[in-house]
PyMOL CGO cylinders between C-alpha atoms (Angstrom):
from pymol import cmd
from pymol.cgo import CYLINDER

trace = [
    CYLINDER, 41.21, 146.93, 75.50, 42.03, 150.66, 75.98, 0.3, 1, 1, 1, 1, 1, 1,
    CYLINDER, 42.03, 150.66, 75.98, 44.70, 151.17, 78.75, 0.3, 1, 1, 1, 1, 1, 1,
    CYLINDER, 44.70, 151.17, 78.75, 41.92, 153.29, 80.36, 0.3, 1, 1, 1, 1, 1, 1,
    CYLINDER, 41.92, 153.29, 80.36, 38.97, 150.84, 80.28, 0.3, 1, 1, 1, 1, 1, 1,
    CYLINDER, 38.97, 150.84, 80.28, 42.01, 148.50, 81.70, 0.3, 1, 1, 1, 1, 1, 1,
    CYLINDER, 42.01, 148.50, 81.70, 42.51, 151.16, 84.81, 0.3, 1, 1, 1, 1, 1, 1,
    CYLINDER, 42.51, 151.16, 84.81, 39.29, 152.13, 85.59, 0.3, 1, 1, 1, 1, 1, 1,
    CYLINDER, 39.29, 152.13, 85.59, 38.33, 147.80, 85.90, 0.3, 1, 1, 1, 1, 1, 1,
    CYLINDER, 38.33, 147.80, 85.90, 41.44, 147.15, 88.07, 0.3, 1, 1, 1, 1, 1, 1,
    CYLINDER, 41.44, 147.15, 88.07, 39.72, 150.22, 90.46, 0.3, 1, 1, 1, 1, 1, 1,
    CYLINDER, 39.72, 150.22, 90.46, 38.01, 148.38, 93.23, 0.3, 1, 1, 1, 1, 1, 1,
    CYLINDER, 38.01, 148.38, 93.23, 36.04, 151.42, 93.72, 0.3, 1, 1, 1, 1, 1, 1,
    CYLINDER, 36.04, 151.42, 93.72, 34.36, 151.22, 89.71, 0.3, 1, 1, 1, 1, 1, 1,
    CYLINDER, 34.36, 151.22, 89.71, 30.62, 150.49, 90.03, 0.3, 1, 1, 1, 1, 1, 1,
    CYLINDER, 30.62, 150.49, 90.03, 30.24, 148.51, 86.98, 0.3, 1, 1, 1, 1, 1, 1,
    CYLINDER, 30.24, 148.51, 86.98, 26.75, 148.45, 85.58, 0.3, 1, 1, 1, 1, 1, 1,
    CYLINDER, 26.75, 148.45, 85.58, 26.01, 145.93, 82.49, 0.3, 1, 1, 1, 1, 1, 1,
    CYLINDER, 26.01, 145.93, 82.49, 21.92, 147.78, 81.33, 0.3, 1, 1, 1, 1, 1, 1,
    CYLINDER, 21.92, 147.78, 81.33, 19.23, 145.59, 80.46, 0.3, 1, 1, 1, 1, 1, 1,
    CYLINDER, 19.23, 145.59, 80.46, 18.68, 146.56, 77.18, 0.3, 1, 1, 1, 1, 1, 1,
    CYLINDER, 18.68, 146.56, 77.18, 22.39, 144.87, 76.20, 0.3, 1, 1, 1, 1, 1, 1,
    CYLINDER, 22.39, 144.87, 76.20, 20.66, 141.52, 77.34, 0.3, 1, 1, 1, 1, 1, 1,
    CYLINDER, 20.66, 141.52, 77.34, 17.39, 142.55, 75.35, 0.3, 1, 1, 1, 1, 1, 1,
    CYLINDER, 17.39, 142.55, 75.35, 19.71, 143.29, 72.16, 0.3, 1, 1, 1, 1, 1, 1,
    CYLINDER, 19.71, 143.29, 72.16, 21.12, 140.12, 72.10, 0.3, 1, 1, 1, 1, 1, 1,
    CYLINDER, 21.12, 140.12, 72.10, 18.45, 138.46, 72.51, 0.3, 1, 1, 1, 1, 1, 1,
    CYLINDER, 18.45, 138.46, 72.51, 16.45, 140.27, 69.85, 0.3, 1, 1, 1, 1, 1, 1,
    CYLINDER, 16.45, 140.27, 69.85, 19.55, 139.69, 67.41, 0.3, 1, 1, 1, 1, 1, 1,
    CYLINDER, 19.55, 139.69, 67.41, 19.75, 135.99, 68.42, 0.3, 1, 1, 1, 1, 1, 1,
    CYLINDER, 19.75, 135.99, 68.42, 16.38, 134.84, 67.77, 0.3, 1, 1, 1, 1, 1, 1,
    CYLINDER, 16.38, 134.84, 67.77, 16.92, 137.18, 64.16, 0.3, 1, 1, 1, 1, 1, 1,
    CYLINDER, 16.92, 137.18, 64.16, 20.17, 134.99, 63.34, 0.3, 1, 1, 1, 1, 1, 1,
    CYLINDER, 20.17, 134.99, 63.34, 21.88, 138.19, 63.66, 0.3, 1, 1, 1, 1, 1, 1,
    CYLINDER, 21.88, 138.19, 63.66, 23.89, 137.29, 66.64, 0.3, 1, 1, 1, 1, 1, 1,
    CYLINDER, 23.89, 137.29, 66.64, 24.92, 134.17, 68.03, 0.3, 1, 1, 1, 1, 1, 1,
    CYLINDER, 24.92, 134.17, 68.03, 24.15, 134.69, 71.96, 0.3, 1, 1, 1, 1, 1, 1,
    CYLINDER, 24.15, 134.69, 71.96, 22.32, 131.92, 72.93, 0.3, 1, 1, 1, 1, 1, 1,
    CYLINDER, 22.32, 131.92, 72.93, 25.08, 130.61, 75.30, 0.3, 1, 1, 1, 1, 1, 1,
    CYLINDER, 25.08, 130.61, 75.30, 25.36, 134.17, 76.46, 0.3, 1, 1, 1, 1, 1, 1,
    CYLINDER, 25.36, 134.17, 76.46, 22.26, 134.69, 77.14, 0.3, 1, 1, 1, 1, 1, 1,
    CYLINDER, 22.26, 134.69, 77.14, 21.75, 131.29, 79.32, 0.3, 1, 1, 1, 1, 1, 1,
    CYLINDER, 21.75, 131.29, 79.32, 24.76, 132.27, 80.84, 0.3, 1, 1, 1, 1, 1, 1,
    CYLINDER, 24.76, 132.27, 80.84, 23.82, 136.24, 81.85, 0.3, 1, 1, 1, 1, 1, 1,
    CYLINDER, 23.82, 136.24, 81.85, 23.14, 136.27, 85.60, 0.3, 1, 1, 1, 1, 1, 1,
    CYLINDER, 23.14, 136.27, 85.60, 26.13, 134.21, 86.27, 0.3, 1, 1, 1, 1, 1, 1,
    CYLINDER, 26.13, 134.21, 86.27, 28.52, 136.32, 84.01, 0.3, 1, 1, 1, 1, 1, 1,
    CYLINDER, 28.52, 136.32, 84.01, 27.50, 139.70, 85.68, 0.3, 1, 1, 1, 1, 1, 1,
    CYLINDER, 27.50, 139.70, 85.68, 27.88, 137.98, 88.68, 0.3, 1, 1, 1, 1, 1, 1,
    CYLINDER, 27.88, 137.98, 88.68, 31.35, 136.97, 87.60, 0.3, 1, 1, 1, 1, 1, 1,
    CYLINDER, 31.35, 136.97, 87.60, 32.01, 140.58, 86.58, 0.3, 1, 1, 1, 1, 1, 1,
    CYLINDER, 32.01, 140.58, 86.58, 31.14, 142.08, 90.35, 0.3, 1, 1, 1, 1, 1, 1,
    CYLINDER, 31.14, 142.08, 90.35, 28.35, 144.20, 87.99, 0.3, 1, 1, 1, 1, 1, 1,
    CYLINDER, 28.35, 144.20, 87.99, 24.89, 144.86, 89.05, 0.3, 1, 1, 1, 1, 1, 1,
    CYLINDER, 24.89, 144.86, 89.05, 22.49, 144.77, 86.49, 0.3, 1, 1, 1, 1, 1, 1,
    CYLINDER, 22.49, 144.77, 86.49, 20.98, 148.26, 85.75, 0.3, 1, 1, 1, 1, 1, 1,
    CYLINDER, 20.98, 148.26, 85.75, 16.87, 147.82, 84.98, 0.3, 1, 1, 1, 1, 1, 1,
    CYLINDER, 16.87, 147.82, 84.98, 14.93, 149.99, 82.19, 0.3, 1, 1, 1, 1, 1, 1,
    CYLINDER, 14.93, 149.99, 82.19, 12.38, 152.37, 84.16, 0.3, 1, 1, 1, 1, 1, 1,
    CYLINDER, 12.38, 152.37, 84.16, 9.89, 154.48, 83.05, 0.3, 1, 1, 1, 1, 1, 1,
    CYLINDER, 9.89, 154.48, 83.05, 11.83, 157.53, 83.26, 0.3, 1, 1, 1, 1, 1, 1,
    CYLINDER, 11.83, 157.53, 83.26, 14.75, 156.07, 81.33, 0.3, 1, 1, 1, 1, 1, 1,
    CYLINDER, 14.75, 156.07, 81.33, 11.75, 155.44, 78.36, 0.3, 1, 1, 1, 1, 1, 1,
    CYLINDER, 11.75, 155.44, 78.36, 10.66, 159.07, 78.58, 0.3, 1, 1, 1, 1, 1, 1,
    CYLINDER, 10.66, 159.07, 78.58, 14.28, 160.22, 78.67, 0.3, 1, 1, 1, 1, 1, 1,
    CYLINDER, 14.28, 160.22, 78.67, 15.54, 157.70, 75.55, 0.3, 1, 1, 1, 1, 1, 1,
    CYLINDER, 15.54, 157.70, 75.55, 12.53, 159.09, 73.57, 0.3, 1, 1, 1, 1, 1, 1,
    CYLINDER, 12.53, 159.09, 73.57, 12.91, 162.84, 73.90, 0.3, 1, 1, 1, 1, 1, 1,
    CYLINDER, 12.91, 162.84, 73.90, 16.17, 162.81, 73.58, 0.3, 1, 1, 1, 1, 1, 1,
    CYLINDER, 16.17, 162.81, 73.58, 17.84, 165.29, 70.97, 0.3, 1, 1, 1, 1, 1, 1,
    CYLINDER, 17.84, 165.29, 70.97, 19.68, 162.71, 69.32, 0.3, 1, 1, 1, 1, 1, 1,
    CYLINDER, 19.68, 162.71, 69.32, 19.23, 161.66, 65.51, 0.3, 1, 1, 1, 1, 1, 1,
    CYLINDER, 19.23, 161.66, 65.51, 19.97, 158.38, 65.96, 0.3, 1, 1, 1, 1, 1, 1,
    CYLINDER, 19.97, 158.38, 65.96, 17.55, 155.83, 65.32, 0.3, 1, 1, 1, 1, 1, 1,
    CYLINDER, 17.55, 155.83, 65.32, 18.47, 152.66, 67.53, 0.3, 1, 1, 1, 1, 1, 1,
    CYLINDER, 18.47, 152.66, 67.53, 16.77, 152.33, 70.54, 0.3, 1, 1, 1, 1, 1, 1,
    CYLINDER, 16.77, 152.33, 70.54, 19.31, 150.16, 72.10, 0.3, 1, 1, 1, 1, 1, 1,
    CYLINDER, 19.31, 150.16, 72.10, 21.92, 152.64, 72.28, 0.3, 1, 1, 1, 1, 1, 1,
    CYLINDER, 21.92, 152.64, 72.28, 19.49, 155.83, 73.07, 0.3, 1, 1, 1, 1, 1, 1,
    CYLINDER, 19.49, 155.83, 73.07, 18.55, 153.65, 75.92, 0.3, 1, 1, 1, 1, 1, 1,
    CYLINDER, 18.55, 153.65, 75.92, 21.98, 153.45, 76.99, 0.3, 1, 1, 1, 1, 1, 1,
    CYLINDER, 21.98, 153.45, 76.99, 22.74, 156.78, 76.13, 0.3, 1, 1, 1, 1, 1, 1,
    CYLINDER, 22.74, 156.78, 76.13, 19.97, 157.67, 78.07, 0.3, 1, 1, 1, 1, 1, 1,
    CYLINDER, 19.97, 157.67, 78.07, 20.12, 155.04, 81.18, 0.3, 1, 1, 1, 1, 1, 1,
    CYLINDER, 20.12, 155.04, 81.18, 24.03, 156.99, 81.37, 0.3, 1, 1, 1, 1, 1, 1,
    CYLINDER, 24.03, 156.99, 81.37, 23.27, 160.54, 81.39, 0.3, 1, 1, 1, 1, 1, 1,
    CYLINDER, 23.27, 160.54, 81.39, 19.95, 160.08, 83.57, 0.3, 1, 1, 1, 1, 1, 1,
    CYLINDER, 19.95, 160.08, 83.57, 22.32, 158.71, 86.11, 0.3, 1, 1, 1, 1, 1, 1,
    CYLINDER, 22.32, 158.71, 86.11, 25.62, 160.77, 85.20, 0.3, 1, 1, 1, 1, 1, 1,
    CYLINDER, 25.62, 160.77, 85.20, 27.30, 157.47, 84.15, 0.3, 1, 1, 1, 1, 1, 1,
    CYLINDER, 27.30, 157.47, 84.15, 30.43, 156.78, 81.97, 0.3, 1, 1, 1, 1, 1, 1,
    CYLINDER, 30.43, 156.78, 81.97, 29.79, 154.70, 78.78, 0.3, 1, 1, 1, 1, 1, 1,
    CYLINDER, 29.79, 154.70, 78.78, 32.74, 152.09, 78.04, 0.3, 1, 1, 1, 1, 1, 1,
    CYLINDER, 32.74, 152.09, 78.04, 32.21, 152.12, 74.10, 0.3, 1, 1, 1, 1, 1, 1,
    CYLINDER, 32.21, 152.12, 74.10, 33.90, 151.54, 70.55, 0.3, 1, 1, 1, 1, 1, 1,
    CYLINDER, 33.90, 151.54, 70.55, 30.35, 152.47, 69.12, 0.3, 1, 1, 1, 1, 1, 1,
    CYLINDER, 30.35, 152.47, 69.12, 31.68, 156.06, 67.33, 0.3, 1, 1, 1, 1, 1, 1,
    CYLINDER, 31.68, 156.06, 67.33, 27.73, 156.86, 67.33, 0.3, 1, 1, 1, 1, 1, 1,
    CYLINDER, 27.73, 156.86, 67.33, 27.65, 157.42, 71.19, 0.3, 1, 1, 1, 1, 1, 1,
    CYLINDER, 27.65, 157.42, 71.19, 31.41, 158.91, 71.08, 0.3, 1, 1, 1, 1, 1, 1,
    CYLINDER, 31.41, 158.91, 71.08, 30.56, 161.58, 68.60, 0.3, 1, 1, 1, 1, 1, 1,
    CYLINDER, 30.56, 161.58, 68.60, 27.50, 162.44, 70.00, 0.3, 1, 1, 1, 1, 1, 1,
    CYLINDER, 27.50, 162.44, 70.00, 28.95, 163.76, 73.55, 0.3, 1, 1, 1, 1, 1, 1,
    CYLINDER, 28.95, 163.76, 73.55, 25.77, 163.17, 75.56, 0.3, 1, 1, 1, 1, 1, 1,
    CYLINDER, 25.77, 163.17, 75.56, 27.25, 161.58, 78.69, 0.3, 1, 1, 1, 1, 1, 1,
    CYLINDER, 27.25, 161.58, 78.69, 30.92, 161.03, 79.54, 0.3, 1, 1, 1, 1, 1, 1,
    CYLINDER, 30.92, 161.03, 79.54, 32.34, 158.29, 77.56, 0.3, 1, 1, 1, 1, 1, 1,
    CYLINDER, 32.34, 158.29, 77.56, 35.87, 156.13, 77.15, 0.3, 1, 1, 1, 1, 1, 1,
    CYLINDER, 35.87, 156.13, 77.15, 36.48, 154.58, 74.36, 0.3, 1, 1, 1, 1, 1, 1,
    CYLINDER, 36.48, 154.58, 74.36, 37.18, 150.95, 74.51, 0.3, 1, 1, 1, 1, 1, 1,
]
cmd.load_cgo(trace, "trace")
């Protein structure tokens, strides 16, 4: 882990968010075979818990924002993050160099 992402979790005052749509892409890749996230996935309230994170829920505006966005990338799970983050000026922890490169919202490498 980055010695950044390492400082900004020891920060009692870090909000940590874990979005919804990280639970829906596991789950999507674990019934594909593509992932498996099964125990993860049984496990999810309890490990956000764990984590002090709150869980941050997919709303109508995030939809409208992930789909107009002027982005030419074609996964939805990351536009929705992409968009979830700068709808709601948040930092994206990352080592996806999709998001990084794109500079839509404030990121930190992981």
């Amino acid at each position: 882990m980055a010695p950044a992402v390492r400082e900004l979790l020891s920060d009692t005052a870090t909000e940590l968010l874990v979005s919804a749509v990280s639970a829906w892409e596991i789950a999507i890749k674990t019934r594909l075979g593509r992932f498996r996230g099964e125990a993860l996935l049984s496990a999810w309230s309890d490990i956000i818990a764990d984590m002090t994170a709150t869980d941050l829920t997919i709303d109508a505006r995030d939809a409208i924002f992930a789909g107009r966005l002027a982005w030419d990338h074609k996964d939805p799970f990351d536009r929705m993050l992409v968009a979830q983050a700068a709808r709601r000026n948040l930092t994206i922890v990352t080592n996806d160099t999709q998001i990084l490169d794109a500079a839509l919202t404030p990121t930190i490498k992981t």
